[in-house]
Every structure is written in structure tokens, then in C-alpha cells.
C-alpha positions as CSV (number, residue, x, y, z in Angstrom):
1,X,0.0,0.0,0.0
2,X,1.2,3.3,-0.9
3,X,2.5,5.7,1.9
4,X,0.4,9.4,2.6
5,X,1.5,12.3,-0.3
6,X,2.6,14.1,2.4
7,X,5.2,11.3,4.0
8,X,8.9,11.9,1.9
9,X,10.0,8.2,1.3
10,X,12.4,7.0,-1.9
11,X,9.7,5.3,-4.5
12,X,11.2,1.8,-3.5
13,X,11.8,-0.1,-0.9
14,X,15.3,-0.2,0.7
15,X,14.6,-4.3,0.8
16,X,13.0,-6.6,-1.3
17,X,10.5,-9.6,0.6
18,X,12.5,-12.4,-0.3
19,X,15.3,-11.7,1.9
20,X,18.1,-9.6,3.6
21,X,19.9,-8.4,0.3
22,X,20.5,-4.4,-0.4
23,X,20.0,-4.4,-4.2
24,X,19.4,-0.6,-4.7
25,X,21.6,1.0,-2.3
26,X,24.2,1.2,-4.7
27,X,23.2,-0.5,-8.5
28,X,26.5,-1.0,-9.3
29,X,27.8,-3.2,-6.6
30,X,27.8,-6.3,-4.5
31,X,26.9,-5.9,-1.3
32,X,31.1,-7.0,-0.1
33,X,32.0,-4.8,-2.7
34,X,29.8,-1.9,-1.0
35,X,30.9,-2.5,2.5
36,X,34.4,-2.3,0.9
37,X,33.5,1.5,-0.5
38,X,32.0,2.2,2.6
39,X,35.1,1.9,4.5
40,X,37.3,3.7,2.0
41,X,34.6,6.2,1.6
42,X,35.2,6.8,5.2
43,X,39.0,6.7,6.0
44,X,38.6,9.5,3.0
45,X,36.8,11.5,4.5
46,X,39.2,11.9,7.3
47,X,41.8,12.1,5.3
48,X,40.4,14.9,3.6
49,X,39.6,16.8,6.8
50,X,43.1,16.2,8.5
51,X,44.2,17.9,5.3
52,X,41.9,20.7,5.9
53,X,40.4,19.5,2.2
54,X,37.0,20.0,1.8
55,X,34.5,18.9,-0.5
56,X,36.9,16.5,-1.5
57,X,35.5,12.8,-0.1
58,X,33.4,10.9,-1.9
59,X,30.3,10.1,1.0
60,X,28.7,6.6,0.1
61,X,25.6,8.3,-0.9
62,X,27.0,10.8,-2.9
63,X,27.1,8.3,-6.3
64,X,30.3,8.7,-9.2
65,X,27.5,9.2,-12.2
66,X,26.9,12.7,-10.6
67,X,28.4,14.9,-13.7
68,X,31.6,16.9,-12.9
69,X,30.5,20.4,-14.2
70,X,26.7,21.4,-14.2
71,X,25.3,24.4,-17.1
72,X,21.9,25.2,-17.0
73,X,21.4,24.4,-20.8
74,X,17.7,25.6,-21.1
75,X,17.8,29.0,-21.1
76,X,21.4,29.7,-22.1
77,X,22.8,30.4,-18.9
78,X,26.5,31.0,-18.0
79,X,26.1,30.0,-14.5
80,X,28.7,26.8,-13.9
81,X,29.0,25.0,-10.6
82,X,30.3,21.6,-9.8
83,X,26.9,19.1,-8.6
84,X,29.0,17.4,-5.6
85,X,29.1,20.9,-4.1
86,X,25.5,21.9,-3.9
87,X,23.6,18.4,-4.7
88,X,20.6,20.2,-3.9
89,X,21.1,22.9,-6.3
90,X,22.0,20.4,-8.7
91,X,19.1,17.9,-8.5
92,X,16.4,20.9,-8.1
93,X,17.6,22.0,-12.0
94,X,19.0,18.4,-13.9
95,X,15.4,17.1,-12.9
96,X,12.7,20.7,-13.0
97,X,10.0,20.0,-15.4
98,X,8.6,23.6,-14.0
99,X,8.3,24.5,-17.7
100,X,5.4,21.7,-18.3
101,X,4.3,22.3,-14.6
102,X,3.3,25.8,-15.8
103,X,1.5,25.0,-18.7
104,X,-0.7,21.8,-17.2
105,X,-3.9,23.0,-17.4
106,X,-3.3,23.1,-21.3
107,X,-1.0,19.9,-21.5
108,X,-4.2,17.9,-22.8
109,X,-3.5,20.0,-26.5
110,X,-0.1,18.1,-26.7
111,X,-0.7,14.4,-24.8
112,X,-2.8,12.3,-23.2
113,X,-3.0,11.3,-19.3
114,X,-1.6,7.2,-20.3
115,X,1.8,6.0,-19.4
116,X,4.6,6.5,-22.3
117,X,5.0,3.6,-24.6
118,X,7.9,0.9,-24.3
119,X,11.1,1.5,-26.1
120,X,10.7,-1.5,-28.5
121,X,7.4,0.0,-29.7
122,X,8.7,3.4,-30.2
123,X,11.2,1.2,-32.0
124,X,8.5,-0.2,-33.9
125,X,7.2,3.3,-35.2
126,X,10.3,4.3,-36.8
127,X,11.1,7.2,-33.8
128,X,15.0,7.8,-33.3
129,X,15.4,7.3,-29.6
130,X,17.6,10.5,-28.7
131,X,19.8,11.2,-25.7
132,X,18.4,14.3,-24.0
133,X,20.1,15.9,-20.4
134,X,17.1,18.2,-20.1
135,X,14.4,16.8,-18.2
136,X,11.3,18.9,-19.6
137,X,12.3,17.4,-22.9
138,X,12.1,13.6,-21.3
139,X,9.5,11.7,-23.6
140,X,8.8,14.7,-25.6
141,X,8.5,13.7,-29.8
142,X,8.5,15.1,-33.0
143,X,8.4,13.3,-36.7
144,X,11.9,12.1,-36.3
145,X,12.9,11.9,-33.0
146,X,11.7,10.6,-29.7
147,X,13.7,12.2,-26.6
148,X,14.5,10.5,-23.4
149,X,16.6,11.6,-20.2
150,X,19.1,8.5,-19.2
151,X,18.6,7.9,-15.4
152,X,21.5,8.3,-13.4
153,X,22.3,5.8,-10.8
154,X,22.0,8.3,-8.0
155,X,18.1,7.7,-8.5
156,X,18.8,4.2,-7.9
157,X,20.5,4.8,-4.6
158,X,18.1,4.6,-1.6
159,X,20.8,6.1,0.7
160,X,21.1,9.3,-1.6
161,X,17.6,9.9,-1.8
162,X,16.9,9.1,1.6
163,X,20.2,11.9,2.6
164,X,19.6,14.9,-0.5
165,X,16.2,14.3,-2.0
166,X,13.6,13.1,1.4
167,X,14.8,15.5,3.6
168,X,11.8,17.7,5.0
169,X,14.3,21.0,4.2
170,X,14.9,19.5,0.8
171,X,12.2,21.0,-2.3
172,X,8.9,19.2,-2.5
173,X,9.1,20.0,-6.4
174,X,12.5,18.2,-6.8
175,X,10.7,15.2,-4.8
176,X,8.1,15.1,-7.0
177,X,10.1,15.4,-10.1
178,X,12.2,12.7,-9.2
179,X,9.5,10.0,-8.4
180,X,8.0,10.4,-11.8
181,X,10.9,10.3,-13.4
182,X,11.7,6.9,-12.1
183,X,8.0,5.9,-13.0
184,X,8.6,6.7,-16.2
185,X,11.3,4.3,-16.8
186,X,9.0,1.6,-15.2
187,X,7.0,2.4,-18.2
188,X,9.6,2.5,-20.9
189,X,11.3,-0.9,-19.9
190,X,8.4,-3.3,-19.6
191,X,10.5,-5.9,-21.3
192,X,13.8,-7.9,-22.0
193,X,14.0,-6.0,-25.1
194,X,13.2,-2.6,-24.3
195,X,15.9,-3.1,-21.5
196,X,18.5,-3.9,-23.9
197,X,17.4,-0.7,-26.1
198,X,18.3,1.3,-23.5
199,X,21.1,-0.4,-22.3
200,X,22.7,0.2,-26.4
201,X,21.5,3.9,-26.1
202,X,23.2,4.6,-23.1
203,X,19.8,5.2,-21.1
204,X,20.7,3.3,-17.9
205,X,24.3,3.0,-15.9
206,X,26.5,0.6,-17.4
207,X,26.4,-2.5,-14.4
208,X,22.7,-2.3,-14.2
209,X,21.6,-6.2,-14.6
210,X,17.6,-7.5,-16.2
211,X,17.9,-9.6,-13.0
212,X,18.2,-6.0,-10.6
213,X,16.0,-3.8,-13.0
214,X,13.2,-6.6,-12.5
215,X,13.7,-6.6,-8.5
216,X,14.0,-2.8,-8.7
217,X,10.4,-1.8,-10.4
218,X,8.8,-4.9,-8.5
219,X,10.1,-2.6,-5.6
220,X,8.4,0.6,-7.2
221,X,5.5,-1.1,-7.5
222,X,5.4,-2.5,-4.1
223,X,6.3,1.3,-2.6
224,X,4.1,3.2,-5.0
225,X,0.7,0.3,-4.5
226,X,-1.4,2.1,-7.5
227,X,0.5,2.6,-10.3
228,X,-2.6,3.7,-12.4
229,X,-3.5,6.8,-9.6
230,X,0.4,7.1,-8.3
231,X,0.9,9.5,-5.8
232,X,3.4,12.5,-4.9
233,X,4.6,12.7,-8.6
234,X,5.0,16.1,-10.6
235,X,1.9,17.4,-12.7
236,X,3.9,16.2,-15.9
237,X,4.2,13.1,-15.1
238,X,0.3,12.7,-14.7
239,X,0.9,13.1,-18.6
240,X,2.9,9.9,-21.4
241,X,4.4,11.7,-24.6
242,X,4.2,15.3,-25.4
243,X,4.3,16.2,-29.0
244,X,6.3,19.0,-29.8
245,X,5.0,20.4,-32.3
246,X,2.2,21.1,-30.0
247,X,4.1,22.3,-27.1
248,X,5.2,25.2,-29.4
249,X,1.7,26.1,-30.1
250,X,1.0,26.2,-26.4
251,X,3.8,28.6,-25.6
252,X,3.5,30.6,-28.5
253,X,-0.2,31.0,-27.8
254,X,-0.3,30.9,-24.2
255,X,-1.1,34.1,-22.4
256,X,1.1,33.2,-19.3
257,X,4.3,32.9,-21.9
258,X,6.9,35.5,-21.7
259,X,7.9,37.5,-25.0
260,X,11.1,35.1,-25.5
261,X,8.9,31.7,-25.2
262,X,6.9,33.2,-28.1
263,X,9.5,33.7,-30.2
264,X,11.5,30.1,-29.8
265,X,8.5,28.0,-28.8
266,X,9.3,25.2,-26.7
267,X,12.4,24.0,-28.1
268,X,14.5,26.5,-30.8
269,X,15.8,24.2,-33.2
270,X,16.6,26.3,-35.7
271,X,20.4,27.1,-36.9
272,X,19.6,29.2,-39.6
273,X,17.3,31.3,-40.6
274,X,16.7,29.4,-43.6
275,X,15.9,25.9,-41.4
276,X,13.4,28.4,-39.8
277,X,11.5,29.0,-43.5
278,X,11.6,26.2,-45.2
279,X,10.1,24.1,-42.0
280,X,7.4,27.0,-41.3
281,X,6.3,27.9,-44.9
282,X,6.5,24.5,-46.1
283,X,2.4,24.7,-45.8
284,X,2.6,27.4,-48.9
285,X,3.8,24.7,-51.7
286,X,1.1,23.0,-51.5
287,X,-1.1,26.0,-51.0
288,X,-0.1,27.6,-54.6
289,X,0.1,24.3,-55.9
290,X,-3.9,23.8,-55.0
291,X,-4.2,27.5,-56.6
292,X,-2.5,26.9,-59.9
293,X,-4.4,23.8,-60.4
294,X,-8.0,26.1,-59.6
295,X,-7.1,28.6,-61.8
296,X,-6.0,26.3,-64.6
297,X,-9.6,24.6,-64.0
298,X,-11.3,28.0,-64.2
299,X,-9.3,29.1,-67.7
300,X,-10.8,26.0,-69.1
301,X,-14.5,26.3,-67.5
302,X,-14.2,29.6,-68.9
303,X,-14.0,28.1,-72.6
304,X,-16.7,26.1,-72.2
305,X,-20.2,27.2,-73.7
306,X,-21.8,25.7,-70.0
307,X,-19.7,28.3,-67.6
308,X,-18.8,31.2,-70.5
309,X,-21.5,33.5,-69.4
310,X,-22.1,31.5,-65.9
311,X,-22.0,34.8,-63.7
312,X,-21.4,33.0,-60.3
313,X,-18.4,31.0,-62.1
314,X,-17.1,34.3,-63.5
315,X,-17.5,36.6,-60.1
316,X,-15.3,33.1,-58.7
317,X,-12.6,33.1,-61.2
318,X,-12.6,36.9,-60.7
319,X,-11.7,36.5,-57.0
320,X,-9.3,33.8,-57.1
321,X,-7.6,35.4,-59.9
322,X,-7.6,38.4,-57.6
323,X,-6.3,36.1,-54.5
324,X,-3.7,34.4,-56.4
325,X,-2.2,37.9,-57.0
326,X,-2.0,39.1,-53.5
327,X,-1.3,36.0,-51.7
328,X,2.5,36.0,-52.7
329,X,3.0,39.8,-52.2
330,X,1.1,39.5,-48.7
331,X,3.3,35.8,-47.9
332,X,6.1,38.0,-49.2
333,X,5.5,41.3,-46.7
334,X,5.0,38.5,-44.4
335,X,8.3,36.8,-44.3
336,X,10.0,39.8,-44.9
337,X,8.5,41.2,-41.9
338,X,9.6,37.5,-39.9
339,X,13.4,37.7,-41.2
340,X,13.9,41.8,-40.1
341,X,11.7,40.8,-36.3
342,X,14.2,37.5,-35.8
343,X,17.2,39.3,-37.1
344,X,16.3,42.3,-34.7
345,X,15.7,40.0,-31.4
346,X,18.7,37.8,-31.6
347,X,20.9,40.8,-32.5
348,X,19.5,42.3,-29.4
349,X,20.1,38.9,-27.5
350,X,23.7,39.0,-28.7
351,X,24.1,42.5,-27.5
352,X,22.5,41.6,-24.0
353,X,24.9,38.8,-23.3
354,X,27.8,41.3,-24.6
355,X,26.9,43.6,-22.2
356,X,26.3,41.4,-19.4
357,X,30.0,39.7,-19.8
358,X,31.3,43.3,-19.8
359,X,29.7,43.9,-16.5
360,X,30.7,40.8,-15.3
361,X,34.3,41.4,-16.6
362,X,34.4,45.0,-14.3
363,X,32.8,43.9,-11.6
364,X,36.1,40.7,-11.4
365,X,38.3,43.2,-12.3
366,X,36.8,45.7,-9.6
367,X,36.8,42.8,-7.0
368,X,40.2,42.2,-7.9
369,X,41.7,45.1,-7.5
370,X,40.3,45.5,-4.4
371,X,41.9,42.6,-3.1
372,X,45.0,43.5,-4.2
């Protein structure tokens, strides 16, 4: 049975039922290989304060798969910090999905409320499974690719979630977040196959076994009781796949978005501005091709003794012959008017981060010269 929403436990179980063994404390070892790291773990600890060294132990729940150098790659900043100094700060970004949070109550536009699909089927449909660090874009799609976070082996250590992620002073949201990220994966690997998948697309730490991952979501679903109503998991998770495509047209549409969200949509993927046209006008082929073949029908109705002196077919020609004048200068004025508006924001962009390294330049160069 499920524990209260309000009760902070790791979404398994620290033991299994069928005995004394410690399968999830650390994935990647035997349990005389984990006494063994415990120890060492220790003496280095001391070793690091007798040198007056800190930061510099590894702690047994403080897992290797933590990356060395953290940049918050969403929104382009240039703040840099190493995770194993702030795991809080850390987990609270690598795993926000505030983004989709925000945008919930219009989530329905781009997804459905049903658990994601396994990787074999996804397989089955022709979708690219592609590696993505950003966990807002975890099981989003689009025509070519289908994007999934790998999960780190931290969130298979009950010690580290019990010590940075359980904590009552520790964020509810990162909680949350964390839980339905591991429920996701229940739902991608439903099978010897899709576990292989994600083992050749580097979507699960490298000693993980099919023996452990079968122990380890018979533990989820043991901690978590419903998995069809599962509780204490963030609003995005409530939601399987996301279409991108739509996502876009949520942010772009969305009063609540800000003036930048508008302009890139959910995910900027262009690299030039003529990736930008050609996806976005691609709709207009096939609009002038339905016009030229109109218009051609129309000059030869209009030869015809039947639709000659017709006047509802003439007043028609007339105003398609009319339309299919204007429409390219109005596309035109259009896309003209799209090129100078993106040209304009990114220059200003550019010239915002130019200025904002200069300030940050003088204000070092202030600080040092202080110091000095």
C-alpha cells in the first residue's frame, strides 16, 4: 500500500521480501563490494579533513554518475558549478520540469493522461530514440525523434535519496520530479528487449543487470501500490508523450508565456534562418500548388459554352484570380517582416549577453583590485 503524499519516502523499498539483500543502495555493486567502498569512503573523509580538504571525499551516498561540471542548458545560462558541491542545487535544475508544470492545465493540447509507450514499440514506429540531459524534454516527440533523459544511478541509490532528495528542508518539487521520473522508466522498460534498447542507447548506468531492474520496479511497485493513480509525482508526469510540435503552439499561444517563449516555442531548433523558413512555410507549396491547379480549372470552364457566361463562375474566377495575386506579395510582406523581427531579437540577444559579460568582466576586475 502506498505511503500518505505528504510522507517523503524514496519510490522503493530499501529491501525486497524475499530476503536480507541491499539491491538498490548502490546498483552498481555487490553488497562485499559496497561494505568495501564504505570503509574507503570513510578513511577518506578523514583524510580529507586532516588535510583541511574539503568537498573533496566521496560520502557513500554521494554516487560517481553525478556529472563533474553542471550548465543550465535551457535557457542559455553562464552559470557553472560543480553538482558534488550543492547536490541540492543540482538535482532541483537536472530534474525541473517547471516548464510543463506551468502550462498543465493546457497539457491535454499536446498528450494524453496514459503511461509513455515501451522503447521497442517506439522502435517499432520508426522514432530515433535520442539522448536528451534536459528533463522537460524527457519523452517529448517530434516526426523524427523521440527524446529521453538516461537515469542516473543516483536515483537508484536509496541512501542518496533518503540523505539529499527526502529530507523535510529539501524541495517538494525536486521530490516530485524525481518519483516520476523513475515511474517513467517503469514504463519505458516493460521488457527484456526494451531493457537492452536502453542499455545500447546509453539510457541506464553501465552495471545495471535485467535480473536488478526486474527486482527494482517490483520494488516501485510495491512502494508506490497504484501505479494507475500514483501518488506525490510532478503534474507532468500525470501526462505519457508530449508532441512538440504542439508544445510550441502552447507557448506561442499561451497568455502566461513571456515574450522570448513566443519567439523560440518550446524548443529553438533552428540554426539558420533558412531551417526556420523552409520548415514553417513549407504549408505554402502545397497552397499555390492547390491554386495553380484552380485557376487552370477556371481558364478552361471559362472556354466552355456551360460556364462562358455563368455569372457566379465568372465573379469566382474573378476572385481567385484576384487572390492568387495578392497572396505571394502578402506571404512576401509576411516573411519579410519575420526575417527583419528574428534578425532584430537575436541581435539584441547577442548585445545583451555582450553587455552582461562586460559587467561581469568589471565587476572581477573591480573585486580584484580591491583585493590587491
Amino acid at each position: 500500500m502506498g505511503l500518505p503524499a505528504t510522507q517523503k519516502e524514496p519510490p522503493f523499498l530499501a529491501r525486497v521480501s524475499t530476503g536480507n539483500k541491499l539491491p538498490f543502495t548502490d546498483p552498481v555493486r555487490s553488497d562485499a563490494e559496497h561494505s568495501v567502498s564504505h570503509t574507503e569512503a570513510q578513511t577518506a573523509a578523514k583524510m580529507g579533513t586532516q588535510n583541511g580538504v574539503q568537498g573533496q571525499s566521496r560520502e557513500l551516498s554521494d554516487p560517481t554518475d553525478l556529472c563533474p561540471i553542471y550548465i543550465d542548458a535551457k535557457y542559455w545560462s553562464c552559470e557553472t558549478f560543480r553538482p558534488r558541491e550543492n547536490i541540492p542545487d543540482f538535482l532541483a535544475r537536472d530534474l525541473s520540469v517547471r516548464r510543463l508544470d506551468d502550462i498543465y492545465d493546457a497539457l491535454w493540447w499536446a498528450g494524453r493522461q496514459a503511461p509513455p509507450r515501451p522503447l521497442h514499440r517506439l522502435k517499432m514506429l520508426g522514432r530515433k530514440i535520442t539522448v536528451a540531459e534536459q528533463a522537460d524534454l524527457h519523452l517529448v516527440w517530434s516526426a523524427e525523434s523521440f527524446f529521453v533523459k538516461p537515469l542516473p544511478g543516483f536515483l537508484l541509490d536509496y541512501s542518496f535519496w533518503k540523505q539529499h532528495i527526502c529530507k523535510d528542508e529539501h524541495s517538494q518539487e525536486t521530490y516530485e520530479s524525481a518519483r516520476g521520473f523513475v515511474l517513467s522508466y517503469v514504463w519505458l522498460i516493460r521488457h527484456r528487449s526494451d531493457f537492452e534498447i536502453a542499455k545500447n542507447e546509453w539510457l541506464l548506468p553501465d552495471d545495471l543487470t535485467w535480473p536488478k531492474w526486474k527486482e527494482f520496479v517490483h520494488s516501485v511497485w510495491d512502494h508506490f501500490g497504484d501505479l494507475n493513480n500514483p501518488h506525490s509525482i510532478s503534474k507532468r508526469y500525470r501526462y505519457g508523450e508530449l508532441r512538440i510540435s504542439r508544445l510550441d503552439q502552447i507557448c506561442r499561444l499561451s497568455p502566461k508565456s513571456s515574450f522570448n517563449l513566443r519567439v523560440q516555442g518550446y524548443l529553438y531548433s533552428y540554426s539558420s534562418y533558412g531551417g526556420f523558413f523552409r520548415r514553417e512555410f513549407a504549408w505554402l507549396i502545397v497552397a499555390f500548388a492547390y491554386l495553380s491547379i484552380v485557376l487552370t480549372a477556371m481558364q478552361v470552364g471559362l472556354t466552355t459554352a456551360q460556364l462562358r457566361d455563368n455569372g457566379g463562375f465568372n465573379r469566382a474566377s474573378y476572385g481567385f484570380a484576384v487572390t492568387s495575386i495578392m497572396l505571394p506579395a502578402i506571404v512576401s510582406a509576411i516573411g519579410l517582416g519575420l526575417y527583419v523581427g528574428l534578425w532584430a531579437y537575436h541581435v539584441s540577444t547577442t548585445i545583451s549577453a555582450w553587455l552582461g559579460g562586460r559587467t561581469s568582466e568589471k565587476y572581477s576586475s573591480n573585486n580584484n583590485s580591491a583585493s590587491g
